[in-house]
N, C-alpha and C positions, 0 to 999 in steps of 0.2 A: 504494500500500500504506500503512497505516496505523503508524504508529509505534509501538513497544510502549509499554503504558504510557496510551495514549490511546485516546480514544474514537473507533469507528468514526463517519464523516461520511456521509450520507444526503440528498441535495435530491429534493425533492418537489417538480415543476412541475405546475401548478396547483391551486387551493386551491377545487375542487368537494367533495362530499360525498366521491366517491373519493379524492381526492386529501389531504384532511384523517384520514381514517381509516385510508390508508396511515400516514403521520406520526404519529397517535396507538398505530399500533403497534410503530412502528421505535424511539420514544419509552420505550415500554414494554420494550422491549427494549435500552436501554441503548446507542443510536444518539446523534448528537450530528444534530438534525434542521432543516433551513431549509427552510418552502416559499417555491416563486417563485411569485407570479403576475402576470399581466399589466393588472389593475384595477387599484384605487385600495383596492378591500378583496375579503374572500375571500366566495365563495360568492352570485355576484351571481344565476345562476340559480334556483340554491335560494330566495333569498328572495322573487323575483318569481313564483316556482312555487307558493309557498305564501302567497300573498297574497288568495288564494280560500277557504284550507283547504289545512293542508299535509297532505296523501296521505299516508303516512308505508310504509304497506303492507297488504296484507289478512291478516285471520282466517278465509281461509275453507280447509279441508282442505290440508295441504301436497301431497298428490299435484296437486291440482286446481291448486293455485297454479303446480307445475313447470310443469303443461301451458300454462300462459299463454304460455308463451316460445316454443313452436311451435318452428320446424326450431331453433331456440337451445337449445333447454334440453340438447340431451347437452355441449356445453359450458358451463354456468351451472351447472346440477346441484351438480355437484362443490362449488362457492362458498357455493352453498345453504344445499348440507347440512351443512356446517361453519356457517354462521353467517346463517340462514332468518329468516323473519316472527318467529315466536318470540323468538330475539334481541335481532335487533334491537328489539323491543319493550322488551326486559328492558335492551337499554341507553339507551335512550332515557331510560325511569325510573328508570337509577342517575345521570343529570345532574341528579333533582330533576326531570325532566317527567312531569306524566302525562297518558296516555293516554286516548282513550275508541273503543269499537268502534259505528259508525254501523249503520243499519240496513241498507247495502247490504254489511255485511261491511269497507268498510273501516274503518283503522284512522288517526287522527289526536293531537293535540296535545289535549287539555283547553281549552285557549286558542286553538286551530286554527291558531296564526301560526307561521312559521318561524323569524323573528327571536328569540323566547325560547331557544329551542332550540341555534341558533347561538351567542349570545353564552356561554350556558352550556358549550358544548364549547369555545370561545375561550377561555376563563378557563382550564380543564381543561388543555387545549393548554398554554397558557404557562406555567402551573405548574408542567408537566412538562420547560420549558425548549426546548420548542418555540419556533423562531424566526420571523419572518414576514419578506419582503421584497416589499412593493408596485409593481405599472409596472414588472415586469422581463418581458420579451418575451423568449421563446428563439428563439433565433434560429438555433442550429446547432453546430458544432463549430468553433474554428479548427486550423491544418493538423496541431498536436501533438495533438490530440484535446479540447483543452478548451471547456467548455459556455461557449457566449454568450448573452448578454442585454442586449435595447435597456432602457435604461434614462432615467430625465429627466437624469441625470448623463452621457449618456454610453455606451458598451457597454463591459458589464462582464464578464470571465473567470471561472469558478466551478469548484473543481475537488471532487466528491466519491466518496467508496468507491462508493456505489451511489445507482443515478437511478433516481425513481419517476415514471412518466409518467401524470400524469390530468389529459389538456389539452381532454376531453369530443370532442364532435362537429363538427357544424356549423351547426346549427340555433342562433336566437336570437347570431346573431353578435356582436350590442352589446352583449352582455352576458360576453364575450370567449371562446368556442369558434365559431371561424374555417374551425378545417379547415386552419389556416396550417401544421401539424405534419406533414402527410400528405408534400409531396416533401421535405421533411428527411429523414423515415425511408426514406421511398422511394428517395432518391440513398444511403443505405448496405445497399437491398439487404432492407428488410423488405419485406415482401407485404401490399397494403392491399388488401382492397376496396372498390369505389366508395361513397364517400358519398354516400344518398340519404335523402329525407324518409321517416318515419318517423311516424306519430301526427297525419296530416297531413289536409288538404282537398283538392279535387280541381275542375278545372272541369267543367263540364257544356255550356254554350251555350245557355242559359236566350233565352227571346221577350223583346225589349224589355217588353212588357206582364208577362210573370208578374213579369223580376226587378225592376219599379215597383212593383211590387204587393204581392208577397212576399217580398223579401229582409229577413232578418232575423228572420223568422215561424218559430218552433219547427215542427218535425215531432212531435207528439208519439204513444208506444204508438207503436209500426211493429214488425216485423219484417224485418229484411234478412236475404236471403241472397245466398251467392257461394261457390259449389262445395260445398265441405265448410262452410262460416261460416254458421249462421246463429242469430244473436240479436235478442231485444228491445230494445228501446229508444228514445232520441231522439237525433234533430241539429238542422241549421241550416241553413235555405235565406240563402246567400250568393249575392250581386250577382254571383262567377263560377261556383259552383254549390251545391256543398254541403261541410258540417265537422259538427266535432259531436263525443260521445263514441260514437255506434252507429258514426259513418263511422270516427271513430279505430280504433277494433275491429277493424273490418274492410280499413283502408288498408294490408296487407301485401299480401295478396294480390289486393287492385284495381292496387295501385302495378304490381307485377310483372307480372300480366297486361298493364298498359300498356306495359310495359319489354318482354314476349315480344312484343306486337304493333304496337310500334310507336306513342308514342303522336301521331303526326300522324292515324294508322288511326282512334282514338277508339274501341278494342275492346275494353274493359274495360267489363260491363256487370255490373250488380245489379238485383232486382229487389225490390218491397218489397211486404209485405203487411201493405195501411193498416187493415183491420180484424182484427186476428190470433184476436179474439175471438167472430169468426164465421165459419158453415162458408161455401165459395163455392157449394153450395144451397140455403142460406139465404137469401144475400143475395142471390139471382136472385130465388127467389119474391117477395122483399119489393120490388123493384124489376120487377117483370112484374106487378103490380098499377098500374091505369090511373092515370094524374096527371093526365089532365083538361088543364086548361088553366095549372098548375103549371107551372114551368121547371123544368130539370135539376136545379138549385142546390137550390129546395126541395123537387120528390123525392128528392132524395140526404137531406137534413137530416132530412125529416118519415119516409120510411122505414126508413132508418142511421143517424142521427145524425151523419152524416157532411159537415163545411163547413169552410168557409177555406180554412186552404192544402193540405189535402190534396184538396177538390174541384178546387183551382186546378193541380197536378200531375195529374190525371185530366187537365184540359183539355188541359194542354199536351203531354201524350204521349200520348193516348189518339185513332185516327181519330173522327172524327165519327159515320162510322156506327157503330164500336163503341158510342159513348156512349150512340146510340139503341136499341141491342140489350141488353136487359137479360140475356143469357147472356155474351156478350162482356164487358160489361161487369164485372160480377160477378167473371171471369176477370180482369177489368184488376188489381179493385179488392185480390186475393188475388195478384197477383202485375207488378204492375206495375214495366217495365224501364227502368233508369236511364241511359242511355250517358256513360261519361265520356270527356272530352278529353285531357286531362292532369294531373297530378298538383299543387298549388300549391309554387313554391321553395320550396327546402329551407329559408331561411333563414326562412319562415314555420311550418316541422314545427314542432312539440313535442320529437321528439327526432332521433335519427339512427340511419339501419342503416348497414351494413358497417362501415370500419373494419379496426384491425389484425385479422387472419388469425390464429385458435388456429392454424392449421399454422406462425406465425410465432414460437409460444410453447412455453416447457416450461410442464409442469403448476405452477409455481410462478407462472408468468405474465411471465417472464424471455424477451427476447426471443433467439432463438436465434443470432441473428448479432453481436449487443451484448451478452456477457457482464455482468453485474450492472446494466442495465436494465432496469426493470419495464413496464408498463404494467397502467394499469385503468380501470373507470369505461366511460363512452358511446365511448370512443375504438377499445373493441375490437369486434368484428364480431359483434353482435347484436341483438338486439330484443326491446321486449314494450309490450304497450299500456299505456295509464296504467291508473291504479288501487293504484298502491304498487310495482309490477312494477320500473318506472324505478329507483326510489331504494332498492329494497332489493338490487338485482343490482348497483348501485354502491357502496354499502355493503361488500357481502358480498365483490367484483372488490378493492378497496382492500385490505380485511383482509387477503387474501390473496398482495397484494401488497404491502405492509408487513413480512407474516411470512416471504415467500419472499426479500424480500431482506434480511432477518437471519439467515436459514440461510445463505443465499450469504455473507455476509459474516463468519459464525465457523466456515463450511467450512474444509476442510486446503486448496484447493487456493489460497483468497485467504490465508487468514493465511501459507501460506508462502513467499507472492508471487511 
């Protein structure tokens, strides 16, 4: 309990996007705030994330946006709609950044880098009296209940009114989300579930010849589908199979499938249509005209326009006689099937599913068996592909988490201890 008189105390373990924006609102709130984290400085993913073009999130229709998040969004929703794409835009540009909307609908930095961005809410942060402590590893409770951390000094004791937990995933481990947090919470009795890759690649079992050949070779224009999924787009033929932003897309439900069937079975299939831009009676006529003494390679070319490496995927899944049959063929060419193996480790995902269990939360995001501990960010049990989807459900998870544990902590039942 808090002393009269003084300021309620707040630690925030880890210093991700969630994790920071908890703190800038417990802050705002009149919290006396330390985050821990376990690097050298805050926000290591964030800034390798946007080392490309930071994502920041999209403009396109907020219904549309909800539905990115798939079986997630009746629990994100709520986060949202309190503090959505809109927003977060508008605070992004009250740091001094701006904006600009690309032509895919997302939305980014004027400068596209994360680092400006960051330092400018660091500044914000400690003006506001925000605390930071570097290389602190939580580590657990000891037997009185208080919070530990490995430290360079040493393991250190840490005692505050309310804990905000935004310790991310597991994905990108060196960059310090571990997944080291999941049996701490689990030996007092939260409900995790299993962390899996997320935003991920997958193997296939590619012929020594194609993956010589084509590894590394854009797919470009395709159509994927897989059950209800199907969109345009590109990936990447990879030395074990395939990645990409079309396969990110769609890797929830390849993931799973491989998870329902097992993935030594290798029963997770897609199938892709390399010319999306034409009908498959089209492209039989144009392909049932004679080649003469042409090869397949340049009937495909001089008929379709069709070469490299998506002739080189024909070959390699396509039978022989199909190839010769320009009905078949055609078929391949408008739906051609992918079998994947397995899914690539997690610590290679982008992000991470599961995680702590909404059944494990009240709506303020307070876990139900740890009174005035929070959780938010990648750490809790959902998903969405990239695209802004990431970093504005942790955003939005943080705020929320910040502000639910300033109610908790100027409630009757804490102040009258």
């Amino acid at each position: 309990m808090t002393e009269l008189n003084s300021l309620p105390t707040a630690a925030v373990i880890g210093g991700g996007p969630a994790g920071l924006m908890a703190a800038e609102q417990l802050a705002q709130g009149g919290v006396a705030v330390t985050v821990y984290d376990g690097m050298r400085s805050v926000g290591r993913k964030f800034l390798l994330a946007g080392r490309g073009g930071l994502n920041i999130t999209h403009a396109e229709p907020f219904e549309t946006f909800l539905g990115r998040y798939g079986r997630s969004q009746p629990h994100i929703e709520p986060f949202l709609t309190t503090f959505g794409p809109h927003d977060l835009r508008a605070w992004v540009h009250d740091l001094g950044i701006a904006t600009f909307v690309g032509t895919s609908g997302r939305v980014f930095p004027a400068e596209m880098k994360a680092a400006p961005l960051l330092r400018a809410w660091l500044r914000r942060l400690r003006t506001a009296g925000v605390e930071f402590q570097m290389q602190h590893r939580w580590l657990g409770w000891d037997e009185e209940g208080v919070w530990r951390f490995a430290t360079p000094d040493g393991e250190k004791s840490v005692q505050a009114d309310a804990v905000v937990l935004a310790l991310g995933g597991a994905s990108w481990p060196r960059l310090g989300s571990d997944g080291g947090w999941v049996p701490l919470l689990q030996a007092r009795g939260v409900d995790i579930a299993p962390l899996l890759p997320a935003n991920c690649g997958f193997d296939v079992g590619w012929s020594d010849y194609f993956r010589e050949k084509f590894a590394g070779a854009p797919v470009k224009t395709a159509v994927l589908h897989h059950q209800n999924f199907h969109q345009r787009g590109e990936f990447v033929i990879t030395e074990t199979g395939v990645e990409g932003s079309l396969i990110y897309a769609a890797s929830a439900g390849l993931r799973d499938d491989l998870l329902a069937n097992g993935e030594a079975a290798g029963q997770a299939t897609f199938t892709l249509d390399l010319l999306p831009d034409k009908s498959e009676a089209d492209i039989a006529n144009r392909l049932a005209k004679p080649r003469g003494s042409r090869s397949l390679a340049s009937h495909l070319q001089s008929r379709l326009h069709l070469k490299g490496v998506k002739v080189g995927l024909l070959r390699e899944v396509v039978p022989a006689a199909d190839l010769a049959d320009p009905v078949r063929l055609a078929a391949a060419i408008k739906g051609l099937p992918i079998t994947l193996t397995a899914a690539r480790p997690l610590a290679e995902a982008i992000s991470t599913a599961g995680g702590v269990t909404f059944a494990a939360l009240d709506d303020s995001l307070m876990l139900r068996v740890l009174p005035g501990v929070f959780c938010a960010g990648e750490m809790l049990d959902w998903e969405a592909p990239t695209g802004g989807y990431l970093l504005t459900a942790c955003f939005a998870t943080g705020r929320a988490a910040g502000i639910g544990a300033i109610n908790w902590l100027h409630s009757d039942s804490v102040a009258g201890g």
